[in-house]
VEXDREN-2710 file (C-alpha; in Angstrom, 1 decimal):
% VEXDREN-2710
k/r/px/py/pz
1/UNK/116.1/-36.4/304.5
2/UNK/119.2/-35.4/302.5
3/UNK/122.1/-37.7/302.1
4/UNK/125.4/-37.2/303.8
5/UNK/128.9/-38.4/303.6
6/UNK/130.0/-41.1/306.6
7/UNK/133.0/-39.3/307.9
8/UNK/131.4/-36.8/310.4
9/UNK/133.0/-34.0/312.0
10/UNK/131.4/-32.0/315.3
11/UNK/133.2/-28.7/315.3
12/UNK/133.0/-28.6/319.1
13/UNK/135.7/-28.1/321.2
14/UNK/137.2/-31.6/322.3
15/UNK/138.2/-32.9/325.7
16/UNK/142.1/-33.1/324.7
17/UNK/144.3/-30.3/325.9
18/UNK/145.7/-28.0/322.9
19/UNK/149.1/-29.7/324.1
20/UNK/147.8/-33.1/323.3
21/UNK/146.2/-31.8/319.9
22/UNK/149.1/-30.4/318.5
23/UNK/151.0/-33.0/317.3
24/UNK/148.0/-34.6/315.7
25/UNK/147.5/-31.1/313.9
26/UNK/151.0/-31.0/312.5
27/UNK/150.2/-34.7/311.4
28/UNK/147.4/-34.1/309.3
29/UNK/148.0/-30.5/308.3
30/UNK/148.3/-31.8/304.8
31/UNK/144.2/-32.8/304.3
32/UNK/143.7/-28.4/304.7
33/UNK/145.8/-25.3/304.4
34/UNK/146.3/-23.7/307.7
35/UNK/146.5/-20.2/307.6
36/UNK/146.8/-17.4/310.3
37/UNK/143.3/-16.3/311.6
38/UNK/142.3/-13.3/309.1
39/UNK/140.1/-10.0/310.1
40/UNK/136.6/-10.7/308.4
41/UNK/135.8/-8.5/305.7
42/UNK/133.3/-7.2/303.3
43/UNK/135.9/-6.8/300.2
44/UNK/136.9/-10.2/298.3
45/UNK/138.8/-8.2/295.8
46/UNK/138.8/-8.8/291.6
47/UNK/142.2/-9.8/291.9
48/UNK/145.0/-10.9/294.2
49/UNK/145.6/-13.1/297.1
50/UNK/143.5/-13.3/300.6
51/UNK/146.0/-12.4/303.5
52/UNK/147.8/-15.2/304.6
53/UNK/148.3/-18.8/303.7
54/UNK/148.8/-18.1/300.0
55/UNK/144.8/-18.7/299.6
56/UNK/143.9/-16.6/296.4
57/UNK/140.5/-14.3/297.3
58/UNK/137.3/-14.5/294.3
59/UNK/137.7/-12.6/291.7
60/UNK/134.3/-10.6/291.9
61/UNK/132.8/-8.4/289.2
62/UNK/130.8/-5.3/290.3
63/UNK/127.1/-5.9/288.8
64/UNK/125.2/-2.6/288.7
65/UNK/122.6/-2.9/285.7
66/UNK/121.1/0.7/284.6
67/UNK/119.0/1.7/282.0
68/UNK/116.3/-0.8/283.1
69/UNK/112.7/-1.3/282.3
70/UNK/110.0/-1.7/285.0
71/UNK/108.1/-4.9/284.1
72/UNK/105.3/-6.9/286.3
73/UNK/107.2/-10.5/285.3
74/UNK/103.8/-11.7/284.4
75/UNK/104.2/-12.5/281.2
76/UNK/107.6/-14.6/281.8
77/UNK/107.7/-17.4/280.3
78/UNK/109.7/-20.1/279.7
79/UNK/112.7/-19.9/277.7
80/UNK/112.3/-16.3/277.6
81/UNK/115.4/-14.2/277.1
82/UNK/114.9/-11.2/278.6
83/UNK/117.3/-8.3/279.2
84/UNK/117.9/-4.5/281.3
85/UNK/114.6/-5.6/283.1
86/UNK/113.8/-4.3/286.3
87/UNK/111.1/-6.8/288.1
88/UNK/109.5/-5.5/291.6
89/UNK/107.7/-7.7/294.1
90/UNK/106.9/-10.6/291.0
91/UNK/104.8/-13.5/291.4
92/UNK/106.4/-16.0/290.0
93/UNK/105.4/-18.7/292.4
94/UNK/105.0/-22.3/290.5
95/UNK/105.4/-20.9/287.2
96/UNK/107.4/-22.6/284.8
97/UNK/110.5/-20.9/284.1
98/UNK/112.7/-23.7/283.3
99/UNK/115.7/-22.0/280.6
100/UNK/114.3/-18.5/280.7
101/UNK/117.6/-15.9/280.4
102/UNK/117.6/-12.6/282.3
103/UNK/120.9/-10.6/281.3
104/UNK/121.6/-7.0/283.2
105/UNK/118.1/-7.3/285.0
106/UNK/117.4/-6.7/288.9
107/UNK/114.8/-8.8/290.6
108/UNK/113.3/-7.0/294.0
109/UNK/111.7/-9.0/296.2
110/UNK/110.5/-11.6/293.9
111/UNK/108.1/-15.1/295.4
112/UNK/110.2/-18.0/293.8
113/UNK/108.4/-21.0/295.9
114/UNK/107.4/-23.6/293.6
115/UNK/109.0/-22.0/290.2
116/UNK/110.4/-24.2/287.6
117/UNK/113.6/-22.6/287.3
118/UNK/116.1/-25.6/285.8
119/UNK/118.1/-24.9/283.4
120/UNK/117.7/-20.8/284.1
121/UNK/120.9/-18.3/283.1
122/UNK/121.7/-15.0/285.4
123/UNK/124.3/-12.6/284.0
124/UNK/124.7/-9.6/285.7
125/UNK/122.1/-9.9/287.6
126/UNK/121.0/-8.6/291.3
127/UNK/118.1/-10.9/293.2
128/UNK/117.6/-8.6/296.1
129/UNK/115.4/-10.4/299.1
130/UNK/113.9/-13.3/297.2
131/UNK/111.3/-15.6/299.1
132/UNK/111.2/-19.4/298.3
133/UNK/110.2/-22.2/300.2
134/UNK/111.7/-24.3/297.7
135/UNK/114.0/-23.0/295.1
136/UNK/114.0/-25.7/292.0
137/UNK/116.6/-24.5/289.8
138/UNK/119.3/-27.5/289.1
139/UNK/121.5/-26.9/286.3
140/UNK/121.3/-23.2/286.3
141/UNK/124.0/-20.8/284.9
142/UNK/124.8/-17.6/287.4
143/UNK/127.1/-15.7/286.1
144/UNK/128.3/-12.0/287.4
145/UNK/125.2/-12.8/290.0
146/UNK/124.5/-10.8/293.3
147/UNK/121.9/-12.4/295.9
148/UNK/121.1/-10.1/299.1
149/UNK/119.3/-11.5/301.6
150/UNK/117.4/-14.8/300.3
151/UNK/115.2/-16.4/302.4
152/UNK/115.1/-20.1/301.0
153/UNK/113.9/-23.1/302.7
154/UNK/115.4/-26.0/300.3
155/UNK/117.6/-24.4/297.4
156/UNK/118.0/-27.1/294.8
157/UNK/121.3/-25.9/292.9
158/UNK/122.4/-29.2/292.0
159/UNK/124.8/-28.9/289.1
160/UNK/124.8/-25.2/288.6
161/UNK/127.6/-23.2/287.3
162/UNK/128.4/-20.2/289.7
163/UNK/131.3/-17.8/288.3
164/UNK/131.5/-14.4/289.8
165/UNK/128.8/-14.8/292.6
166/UNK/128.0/-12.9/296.0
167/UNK/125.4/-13.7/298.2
168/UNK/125.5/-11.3/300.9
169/UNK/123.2/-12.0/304.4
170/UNK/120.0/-14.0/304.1
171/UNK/119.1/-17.3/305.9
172/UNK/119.2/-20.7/304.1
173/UNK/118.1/-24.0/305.4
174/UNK/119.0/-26.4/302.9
175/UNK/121.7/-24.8/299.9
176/UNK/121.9/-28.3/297.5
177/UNK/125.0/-27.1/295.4
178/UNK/126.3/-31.0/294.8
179/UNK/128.2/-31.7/291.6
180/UNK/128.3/-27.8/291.0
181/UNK/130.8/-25.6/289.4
182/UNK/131.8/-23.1/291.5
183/UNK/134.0/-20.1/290.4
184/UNK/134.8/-16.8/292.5
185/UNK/131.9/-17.4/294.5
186/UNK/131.8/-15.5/297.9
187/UNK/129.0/-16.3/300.7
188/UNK/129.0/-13.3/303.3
189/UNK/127.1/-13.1/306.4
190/UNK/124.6/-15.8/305.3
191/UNK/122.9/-18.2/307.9
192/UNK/123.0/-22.2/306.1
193/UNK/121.4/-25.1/307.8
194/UNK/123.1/-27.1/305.7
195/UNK/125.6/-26.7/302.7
196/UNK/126.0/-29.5/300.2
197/UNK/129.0/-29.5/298.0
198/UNK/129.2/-32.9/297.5
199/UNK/131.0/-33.6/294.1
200/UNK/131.3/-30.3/293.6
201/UNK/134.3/-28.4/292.0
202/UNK/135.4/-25.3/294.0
203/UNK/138.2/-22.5/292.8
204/UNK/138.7/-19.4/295.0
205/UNK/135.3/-19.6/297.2
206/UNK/135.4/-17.7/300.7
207/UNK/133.1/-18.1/303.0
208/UNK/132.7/-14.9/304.6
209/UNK/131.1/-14.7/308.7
210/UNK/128.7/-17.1/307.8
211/UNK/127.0/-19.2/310.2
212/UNK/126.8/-22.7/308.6
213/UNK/125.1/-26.1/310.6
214/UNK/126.7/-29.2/308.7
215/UNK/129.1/-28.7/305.9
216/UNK/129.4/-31.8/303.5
217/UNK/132.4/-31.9/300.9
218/UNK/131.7/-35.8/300.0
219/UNK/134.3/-36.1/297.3
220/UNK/134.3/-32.5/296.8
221/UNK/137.4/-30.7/294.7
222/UNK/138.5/-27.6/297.0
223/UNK/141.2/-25.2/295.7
224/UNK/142.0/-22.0/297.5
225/UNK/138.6/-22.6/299.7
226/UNK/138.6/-19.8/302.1
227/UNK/137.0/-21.0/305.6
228/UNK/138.2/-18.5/308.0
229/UNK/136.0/-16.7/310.5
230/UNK/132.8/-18.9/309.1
231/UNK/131.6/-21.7/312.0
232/UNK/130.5/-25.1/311.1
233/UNK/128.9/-27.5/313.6
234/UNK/129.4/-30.5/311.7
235/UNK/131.7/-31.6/308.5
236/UNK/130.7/-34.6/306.4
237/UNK/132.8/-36.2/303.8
238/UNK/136.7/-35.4/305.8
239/UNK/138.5/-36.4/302.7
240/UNK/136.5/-33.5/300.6
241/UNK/138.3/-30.6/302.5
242/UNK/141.6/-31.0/300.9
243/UNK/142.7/-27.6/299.0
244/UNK/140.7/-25.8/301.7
245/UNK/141.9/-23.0/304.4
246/UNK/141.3/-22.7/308.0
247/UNK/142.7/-21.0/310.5
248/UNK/144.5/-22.8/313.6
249/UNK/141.3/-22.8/315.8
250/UNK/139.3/-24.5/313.4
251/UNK/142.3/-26.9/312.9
252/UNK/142.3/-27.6/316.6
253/UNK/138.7/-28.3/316.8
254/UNK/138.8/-30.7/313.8
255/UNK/141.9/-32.5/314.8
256/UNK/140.2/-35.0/316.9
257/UNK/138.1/-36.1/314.0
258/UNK/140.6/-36.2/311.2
259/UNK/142.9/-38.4/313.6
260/UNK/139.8/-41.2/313.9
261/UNK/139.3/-40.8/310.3
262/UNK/143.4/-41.2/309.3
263/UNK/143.7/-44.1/312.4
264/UNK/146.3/-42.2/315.2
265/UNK/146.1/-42.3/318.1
266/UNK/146.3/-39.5/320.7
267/UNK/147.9/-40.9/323.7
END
């Protein structure tokens, strides 16, 4: 059972007219930037602001590697440095990987259930349709990273160091990012049981038509946090969502919440 803050949020629609929630909105509007509801898109740019809000958008670096080198990945070892490696449908189920480096290298369809991966370092790197029941790779360095479509039951990202990271689609049960550093990160179209980012330190992340169960930001550190057009059916950890945007819907539907966890009253 994984841990979670005590202030709760359901992000259901509560039994107070929009009348009655207003005022409690414009109360605690300070805990998250409320922006204008966006149009989702596909394109966090490598520079400039999201529309709306003032919420600067990731700064996202195009990772293409060429010149690559078909390998089979069986002879990866640990603390390997490899580079412009090109590794198709690997095995590298409960193998220990822990501080191996892959620079410029594309990963297809890799098994990664089981694999010692702490410690690892991605750098312009694509890890298309990976498979892992449980992904151990705490304290991890991705860097210029692209995921597409993971399918991972428990991710165990604990204090990893994201910068310039797109995980596009996929489905997620458990993503364990507490006490990470997260840097122009964007999540698109991914499906998340649960997303932990307790203690974790956030600068321009968006969360991009993403489907996400319970959200916990237990003394989390949010700037420019892009939540728009992503639903959440829970939030732990209230305090955490400071520095983050959401549009007036989602402000609606937390309102109740945050005015229980600040002490009003809605009369």
């Amino acid at each position: 059972m994984h841990a979670h803050g005590t202030d709760r949020a359901p992000l259901l629609p509560g039994r107070h007219s929009p009348e009655r929630v207003r005022p409690v909105s414009a109360a605690i509007g300070s805990l998250v930037r409320m922006a204008a509801p966006r149009r989702s898109s596909s394109r966090a740019g490598r520079s400039g602001a999201a529309p709306g809000g003032g919420t600067d958008a990731p700064r996202i670096d195009h990772v293409d590697p060429t010149g690559l080198v078909d390998v089979t990945g069986d002879s990866l070892a640990a603390h390997d440095d490899r580079e412009r490696e090109r590794l198709v449908d690997a095995d590298l189920a409960d193998r220990d990987l822990e501080g191996v480096v892959l620079r410029e290298c594309v990963l297809e369809a890799p098994r990664l259930g089981g694999a010692r991966l702490r410690g690892a370092r991605f750098v312009e790197t694509v890890v298309a349709d990976s498979f892992a029941p449980e992904l151990a790779a705490g304290r991890s360095t991705w860097h210029d990273v692209r995921v597409e479509r993971p399918r991972w039951g428990s991710a165990e990202l604990f204090d990893a160091d994201w910068r310039s990271v797109r995980v596009v689609g996929g489905k997620i049960d458990y993503l364990n990012l507490r006490g990470a550093r997260l840097t122009d990160v964007v999540l698109e179209g991914c499906s998340i049981g649960e997303l932990d980012l307790g203690g974790a330190e956030a600068l321009r992340v968006a969360l991009v038509d993403c489907r996400v169960g319970t959200l916990d930001v237990t003394r989390a550190s949010l700037a420019h946090v892009d939540l728009r057009t992503t639903s959440f059916d829970r939030v732990d950890g209230l305090d955490g969502l400071r520095g983050a945007t959401v549009d007036a819907v989602q402000l609606q539907a937390l309102a109740p919440a945050l005015a229980a966890h600040l002490g009003l009253v809605v009369d």
